[in-house]
N, C-alpha and C positions, 0 to 999 in steps of 0.2 A: 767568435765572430758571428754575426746576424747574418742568416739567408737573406741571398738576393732573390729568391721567388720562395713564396711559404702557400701554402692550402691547409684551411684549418677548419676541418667535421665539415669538407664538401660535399655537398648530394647535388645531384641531378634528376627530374625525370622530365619527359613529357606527356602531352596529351591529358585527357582529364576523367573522372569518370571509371569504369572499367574500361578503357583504352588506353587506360595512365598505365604507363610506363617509366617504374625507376630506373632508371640508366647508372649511373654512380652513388655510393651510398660511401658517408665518411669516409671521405678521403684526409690524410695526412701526408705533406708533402714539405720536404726544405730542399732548395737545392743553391748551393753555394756560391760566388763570384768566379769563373772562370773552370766551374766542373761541365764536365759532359756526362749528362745522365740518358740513357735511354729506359723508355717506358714499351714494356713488349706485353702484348699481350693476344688475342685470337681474333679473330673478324668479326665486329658485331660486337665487341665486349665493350664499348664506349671511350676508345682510347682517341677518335677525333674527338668527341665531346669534350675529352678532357683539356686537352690541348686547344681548343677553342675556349674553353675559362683561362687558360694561361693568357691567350691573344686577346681578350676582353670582347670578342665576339658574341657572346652570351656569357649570361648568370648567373650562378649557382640557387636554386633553392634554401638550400642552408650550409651553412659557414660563410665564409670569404676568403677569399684569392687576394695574397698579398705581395706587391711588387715594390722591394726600398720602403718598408713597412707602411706604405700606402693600398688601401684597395683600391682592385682593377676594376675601375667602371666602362672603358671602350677601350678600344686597338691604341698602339702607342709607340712613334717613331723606335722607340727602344729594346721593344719587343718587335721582331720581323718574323712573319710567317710564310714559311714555305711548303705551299698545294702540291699533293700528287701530283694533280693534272696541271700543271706547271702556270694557268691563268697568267695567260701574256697575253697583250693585246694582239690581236694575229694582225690588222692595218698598220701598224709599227713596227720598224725593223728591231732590230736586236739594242741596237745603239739606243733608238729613241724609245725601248720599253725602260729603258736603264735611266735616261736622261728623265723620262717624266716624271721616276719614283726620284732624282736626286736634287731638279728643279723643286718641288714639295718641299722636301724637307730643307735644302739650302738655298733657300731664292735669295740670300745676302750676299753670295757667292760670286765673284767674276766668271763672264765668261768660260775666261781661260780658265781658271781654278776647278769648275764643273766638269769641262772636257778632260782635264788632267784625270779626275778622280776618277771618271769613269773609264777611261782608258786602261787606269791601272786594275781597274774590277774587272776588265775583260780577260786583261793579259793574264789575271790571278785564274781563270778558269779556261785558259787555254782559248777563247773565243775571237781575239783580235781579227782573223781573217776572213770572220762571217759579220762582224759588225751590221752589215750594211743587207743583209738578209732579213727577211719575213720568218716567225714562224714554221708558216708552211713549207719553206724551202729546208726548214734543220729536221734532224732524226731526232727520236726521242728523248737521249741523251743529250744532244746538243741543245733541247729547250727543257731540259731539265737542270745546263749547268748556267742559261739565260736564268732563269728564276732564281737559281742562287745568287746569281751576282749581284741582280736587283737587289736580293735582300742584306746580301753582305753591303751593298754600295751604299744605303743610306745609314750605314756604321751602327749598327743596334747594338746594344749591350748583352742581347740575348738573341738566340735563333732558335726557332722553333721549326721541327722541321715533322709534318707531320706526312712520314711514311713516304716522301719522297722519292725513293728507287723501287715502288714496289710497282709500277708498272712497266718496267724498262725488264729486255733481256740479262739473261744468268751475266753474259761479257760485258751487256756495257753495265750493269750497277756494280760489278766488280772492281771496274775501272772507275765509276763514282765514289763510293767507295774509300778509295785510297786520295781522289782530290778531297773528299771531306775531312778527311782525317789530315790530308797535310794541309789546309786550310784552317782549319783548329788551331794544330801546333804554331801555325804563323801568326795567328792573329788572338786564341788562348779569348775566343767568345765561349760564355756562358751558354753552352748545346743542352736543347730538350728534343731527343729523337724519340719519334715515335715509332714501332715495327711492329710487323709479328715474324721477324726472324732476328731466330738465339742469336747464329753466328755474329750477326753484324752487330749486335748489342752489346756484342764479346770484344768483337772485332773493333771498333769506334769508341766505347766508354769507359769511365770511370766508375762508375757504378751502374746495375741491370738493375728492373723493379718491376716482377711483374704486377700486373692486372690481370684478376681472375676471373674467370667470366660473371657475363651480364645474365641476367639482371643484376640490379646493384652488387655492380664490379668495386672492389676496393683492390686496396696496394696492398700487395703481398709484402716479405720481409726483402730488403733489399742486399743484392749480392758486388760488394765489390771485387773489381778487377783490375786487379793488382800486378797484369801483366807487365812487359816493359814493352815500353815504343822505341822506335816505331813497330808495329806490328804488322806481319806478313802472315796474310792469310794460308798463305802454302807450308809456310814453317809450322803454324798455328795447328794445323789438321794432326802434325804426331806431337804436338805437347798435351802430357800429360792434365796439365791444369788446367789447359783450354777445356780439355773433355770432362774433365771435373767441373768445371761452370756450367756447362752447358747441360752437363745431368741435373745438376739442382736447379737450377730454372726452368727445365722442362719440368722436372718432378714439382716444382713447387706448382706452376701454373695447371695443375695437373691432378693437385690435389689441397693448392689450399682454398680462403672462401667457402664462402656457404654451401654447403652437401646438398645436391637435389633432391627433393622430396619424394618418396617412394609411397607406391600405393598398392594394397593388395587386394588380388580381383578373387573372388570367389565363385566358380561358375558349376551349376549342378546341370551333371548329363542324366538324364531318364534312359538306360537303356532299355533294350525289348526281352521278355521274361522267357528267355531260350534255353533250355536247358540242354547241356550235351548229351549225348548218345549213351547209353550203360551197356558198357561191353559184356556185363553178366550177365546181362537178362536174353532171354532166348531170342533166336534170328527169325528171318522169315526171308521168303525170297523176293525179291523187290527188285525191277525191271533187269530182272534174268541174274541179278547174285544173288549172293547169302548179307543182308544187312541185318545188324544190330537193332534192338527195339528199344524205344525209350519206356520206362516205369509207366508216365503216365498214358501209355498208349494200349495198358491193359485194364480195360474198362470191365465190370457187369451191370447184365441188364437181364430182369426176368423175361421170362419165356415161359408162355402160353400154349397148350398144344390141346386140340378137343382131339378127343377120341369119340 
């Protein structure tokens, strides 16, 4: 079966000059019709970059990004991307972030058939009874599960979700969490999660893939997980295999990719020409003991005497 999203010897860098910065260095990437892959990797290692060639956002240097074996030249009803910072309009309530993005893409649509849809993308993330709320009026959670909906509501064949709970509390991304994961199972979208946490890459996919650090981060080898669903994080903590995944994707991101380069310094100290003290050689008495005389401090010198 042909990948529904493929990356073939992707580089990335910016800037130019000695400012140039490689960000991604050959990448290779397939990932299947209805798999959830997350991609984990450390802060800084270029995993929005990468996810933004997925979203056709920007474009690769070298290789190409292929989506239904066409490359990705711009963003694409089919591809939906989901921001940390959840990017909702904050003068629009919950309803009308959800209606703008479903007007767009179905302006063929009745009316009624739009309100239906959207309704049912609220009720899917639990949000029906803030419809008619701002932004500012929801917790974090709750405009983080607005963004999702948006992006489930105009029906993409993929989600891309780049790092989405990483700014929300330990409880409520726990609780997101488990909507994205029964959201999946209902709906069996093609997931590209991006993190830098094991557990939830454990906990949420089909297959883990790290990204090694930057500069030119590439994909490590990829670990699948082969747990059963659904899966509970609290069961999770004493299985064995859980803990067995999670060592090799730490290990791996940990140690595979390019070795930093070491440099060795050679530094010469001059010290001062002191010699210690010779316990053999005879004493004298010096401010009221008996000390020790060094060798060189027994000089001769002639001496003169008239008679």
């Amino acid at each position: 079966m042909k990948p529904l999203i493929s990356l073939e010897g992707v580089s990335k860098s910016f800037g130019s000059g000695q400012q140039k910065t490689n960000v991604l260095s050959n990448i290779q990437l397939e990932i299947k019709e209805g798999e959830f892959v997350a991609i984990v990797g450390y802060s800084g290692s270029g995993k929005t970059t990468l996810i933004s060639i997925l979203a056709g956002l920007i474009h690769p240097d070298k290789g190409v990004a292929m989506y239904r074996e066409h490359p990705i030249r711009e963003p694409d009803p089919g591809r939906a991307l989901v921001f940390q910072n959840y990017s909702l309009l904050p003068w629009l309530s919950v309803w009308d972030n959800l209606a703008l993005a479903v007007n767009q893409v179905f302006p063929h649509w009745s009316t009624s058939k739009r309100e239906e849809h959207i309704n049912h993308y609220l009720d899917m993330v639990r949000l029906t009874p803030a419809k008619r709320k701002r932004p500012s009026e929801l917790s974090g959670g709750m405009r983080q599960r607005v963004a999702l909906a948006r992006a489930l509501a105009i029906d993409p064949e993929v989600l891309l979700l780049d790092e989405p709970l990483g700014a929300l509390d330990a409880l409520t991304r726990g609780n997101l969490q488990e909507e994205i994961a029964r959201i999946w199972s209902e709906n069996k979208k093609t997931v590209v999660l991006i993190t830098n946490d094991v557990d939830e890459g454990i906990l949420l996919a089909d297959r883990v893939i790290p990204l090694t650090r930057g500069p030119e981060a590439t994909l490590g080898q990829p670990i699948h997980i082969n747990l059963p669903r659904p899966r509970n994080r609290k069961e999770l903590n004493h299985d064995a295999s859980f803990k067995d995944f999670r060592k090799r994707i730490i290990e791996s991101l940990m140690h595979e990719g390019r070795q930093p380069s070491t440099t060795t310094v050679r530094r010469t100290f001059v010290l001062p020409n002191i010699l210690p003290e010779d316990l053999n050689a005879p004493g004298t008495f010096r401010f009221g003991r008996r000390s020790p005389v060094r060798h060189e401090e027994f000089k001769q010198e002639p001496l003169e005497i008239e008679i």
